[in-house]
N, C-alpha and C positions, 0 to 999 in steps of 0.2 A: 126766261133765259134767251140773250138773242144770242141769232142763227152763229155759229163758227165759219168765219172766213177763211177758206182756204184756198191755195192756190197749187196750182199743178205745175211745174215748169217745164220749159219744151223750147224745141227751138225755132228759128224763123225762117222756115222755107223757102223763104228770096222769090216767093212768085211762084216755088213748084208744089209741086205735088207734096204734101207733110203725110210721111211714111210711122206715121204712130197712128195703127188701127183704133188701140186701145183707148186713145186717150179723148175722143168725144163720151161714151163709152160709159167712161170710168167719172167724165162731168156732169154727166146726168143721174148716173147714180148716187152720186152726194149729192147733187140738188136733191133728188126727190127723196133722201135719208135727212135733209132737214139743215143742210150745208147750203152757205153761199158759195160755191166752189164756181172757179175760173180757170181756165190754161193761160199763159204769157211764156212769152218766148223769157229766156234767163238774161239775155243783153238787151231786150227794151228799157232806155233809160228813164221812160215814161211811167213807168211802174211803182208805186210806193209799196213798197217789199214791206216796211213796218207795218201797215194796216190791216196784216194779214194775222190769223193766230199760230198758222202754220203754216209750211210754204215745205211739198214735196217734189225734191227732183226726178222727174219722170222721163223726159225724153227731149236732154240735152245732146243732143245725139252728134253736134259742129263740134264740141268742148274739147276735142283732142289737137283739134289743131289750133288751139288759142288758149292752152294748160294756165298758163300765167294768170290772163285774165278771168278764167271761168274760177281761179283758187280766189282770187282777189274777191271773186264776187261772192263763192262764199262766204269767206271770211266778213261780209259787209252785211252781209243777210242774216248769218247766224249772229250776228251784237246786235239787231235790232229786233228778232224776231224766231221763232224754235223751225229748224230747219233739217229735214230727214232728208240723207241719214247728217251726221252731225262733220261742222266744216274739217274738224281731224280725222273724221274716217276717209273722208274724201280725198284730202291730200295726201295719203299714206295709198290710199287704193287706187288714182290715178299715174301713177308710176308701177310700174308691173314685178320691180324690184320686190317687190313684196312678199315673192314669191321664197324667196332668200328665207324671210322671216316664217314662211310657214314650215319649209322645209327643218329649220332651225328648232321648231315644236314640236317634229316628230309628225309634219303633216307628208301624205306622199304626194309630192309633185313631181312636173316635167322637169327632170335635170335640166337647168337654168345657167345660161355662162352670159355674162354683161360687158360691152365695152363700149365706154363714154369717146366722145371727141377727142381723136390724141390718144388715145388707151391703144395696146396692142391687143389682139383678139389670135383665136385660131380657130378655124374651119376644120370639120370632121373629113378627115380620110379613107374611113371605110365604112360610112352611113351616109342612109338619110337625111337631112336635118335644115330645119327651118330657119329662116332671119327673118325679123321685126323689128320695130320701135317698143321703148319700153312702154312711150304713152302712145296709143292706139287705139280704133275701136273701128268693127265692120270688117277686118281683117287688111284695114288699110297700110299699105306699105309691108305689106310680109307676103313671104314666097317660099316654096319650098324648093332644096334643091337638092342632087344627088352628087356626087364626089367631084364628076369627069363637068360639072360647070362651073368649078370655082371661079375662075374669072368672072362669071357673071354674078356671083355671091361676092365679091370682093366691089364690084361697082354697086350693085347694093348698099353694103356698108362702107362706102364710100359716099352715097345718095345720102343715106340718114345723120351721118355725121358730117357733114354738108349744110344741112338743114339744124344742127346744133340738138340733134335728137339720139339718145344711146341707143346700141343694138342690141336686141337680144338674139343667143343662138342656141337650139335646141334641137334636138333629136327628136325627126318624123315619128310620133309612135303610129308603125304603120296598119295596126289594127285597127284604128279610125275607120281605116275605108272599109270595114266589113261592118264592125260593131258599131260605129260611129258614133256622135259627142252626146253626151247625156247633160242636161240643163235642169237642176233641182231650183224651185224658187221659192224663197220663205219670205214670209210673210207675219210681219207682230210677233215675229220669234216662233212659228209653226211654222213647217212643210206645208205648202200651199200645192202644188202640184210639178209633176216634172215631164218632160220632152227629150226626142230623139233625134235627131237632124244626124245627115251624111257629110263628109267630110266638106272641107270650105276651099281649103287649099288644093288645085289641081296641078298637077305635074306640067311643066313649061307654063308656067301661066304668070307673066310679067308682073312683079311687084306692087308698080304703080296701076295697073289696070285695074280694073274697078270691078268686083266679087260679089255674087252672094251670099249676105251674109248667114242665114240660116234656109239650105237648102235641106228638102224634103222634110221637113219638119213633121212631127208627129209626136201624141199622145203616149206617154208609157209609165209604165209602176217602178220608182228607184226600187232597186237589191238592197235587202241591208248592210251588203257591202256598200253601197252608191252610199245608202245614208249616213254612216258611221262616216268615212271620210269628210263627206260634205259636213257635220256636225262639226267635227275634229279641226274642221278650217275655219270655221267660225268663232269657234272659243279660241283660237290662237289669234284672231284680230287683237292688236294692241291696244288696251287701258277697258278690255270686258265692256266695249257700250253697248248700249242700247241701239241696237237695231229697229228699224223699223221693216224695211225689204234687202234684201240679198238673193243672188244666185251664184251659185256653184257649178263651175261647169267643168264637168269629166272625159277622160278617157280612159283606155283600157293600156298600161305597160304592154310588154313585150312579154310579161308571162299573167297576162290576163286580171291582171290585178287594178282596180282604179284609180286612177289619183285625177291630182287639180291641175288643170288645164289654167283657168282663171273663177278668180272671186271677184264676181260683179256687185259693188256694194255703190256705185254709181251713180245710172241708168239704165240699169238691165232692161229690156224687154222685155213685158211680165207675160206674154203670148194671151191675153184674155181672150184673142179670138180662138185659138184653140179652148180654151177651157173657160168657157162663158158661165158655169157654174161658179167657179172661185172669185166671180164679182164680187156680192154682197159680203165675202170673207175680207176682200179688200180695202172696202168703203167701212167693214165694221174697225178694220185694223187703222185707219185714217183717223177716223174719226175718234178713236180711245188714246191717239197719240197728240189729239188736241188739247 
């Protein structure tokens, strides 16, 4: 039986430094499980996507500011060749609207308020509460702010609708900065392992200024509250597919209760370098979905 070509997708660093730990990693370990495994950036035109048996998107990490194109490219990838996760999850899970849909299942999320280009919107007056794009990632273009700065939340969404991108508006859950965001990640349809990081978002900290994205990051055991949620989000993805990775990422309401921050079914982060055990779980789930 010859080897299974697969490829890892990723993107092109322009010369810097490429901030996916994981993924030399995660190339050798399908080589050496018996895989022809490769990384390629997802816009090298150079690439024959078809020669592949599988093609997993791992760490497209540019794709939010080129939505359009990165959907086109699924959609071109998935008619020639099986492409994880699948080009409808990805278009439905790159707009954050989706949130709508879970909430709609009876999943708990962040109260979620949305307004497109031309849409009238309204800012909280006696909270906390964040602005975003709906498509984002790294926490780029979202801030948080408190009541007494709406003018600088109104140039905000002004800035994103500018740019031809919806806003979203939510309420800071401000327990983040204690409890902080919990990140479940599955794997072949199991819980692979989950993580802790401190909040991302700091008070006065300009929108377009550039974040990190998973600060203090650390190892920890989900609650069976943490899992039932995270579960709960999963089986409300539209049309029951087949997953191959997803992450769930939490916080805690306002009376301690979890819900979904965001469902990463993307290019999540898989942190392998925190938890370099769940390697071979990953390359075994790779390679059964070829």
């Amino acid at each position: 039986m010859p080897e299974p070509r697969i490829a890892l997708a990723t993107y092109d660093p322009r010369g810097g430094l490429h901030e996916d730990r994981d993924l030399p990693v995660l190339v050798d370990a399908l080589r050496e499980a018996g895989a022809d495994a490769v990384a390629a950036p997802w816009d090298d035109t150079c690439v024959d996507w078809a020669g592949f048996d599988l093609v997993v998107i791992r760490s497209t990490w540019d794709y939010s500011w080129r939505a359009g194109e990165f959907l086109r490219w699924t959609r071109e990838v998935g008619a020639v060749t099986r492409l994880a996760n699948p080009p409808e999850v990805i278009r439905w899970n790159t707009d954050k609207r989706y949130l709508g849909d879970l909430a709609a299942a009876g999943v708990p999320v962040v109260p979620t308020r949305c307004a497109a280009p031309g849409e009238p919107y309204e800012l909280p007056e006696d909270t906390e509460y964040v602005v975003k794009p709906t498509s984002g990632a790294g926490a780029r273009y979202a801030a948080r702010y408190t009541p007494d700065r709406r003018e600088t939340a109104e140039r905000h969404v002004a800035r994103l609708h500018a740019e031809g991108l919806t806003a979203m508006i939510q309420p800071y859950l401000s327990r983040i900065d204690t409890t902080g965001e919990r990140a479940l990640q599955f794997f072949g349809g199991r819980l692979l392992h989950a993580s802790r990081k401190r909040a991302v978002l700091a008070p006065d900290t300009a929108f377009d200024a550039e974040k990190t994205a998973h600060p203090g990051l650390e190892r920890r055991q989900p609650t069976e509250a943490e899992l039932d949620v995270a579960e709960r989000a999963l089986a409300a993805v539209p049309g029951d597919p087949e997953l191959l990775y997803a992450r769930v990422d939490l916080a805690d309401d306002e009376d301690g209760r979890p819900c979904v921050m965001e469902l990463e079914l993307v290019e999540p982060n898989l942190f392998l370098f925190l938890h370099p055990e769940s390697v071979p779980r990953v390359v075994e789930a790779i390679l059964k979905a070829v």
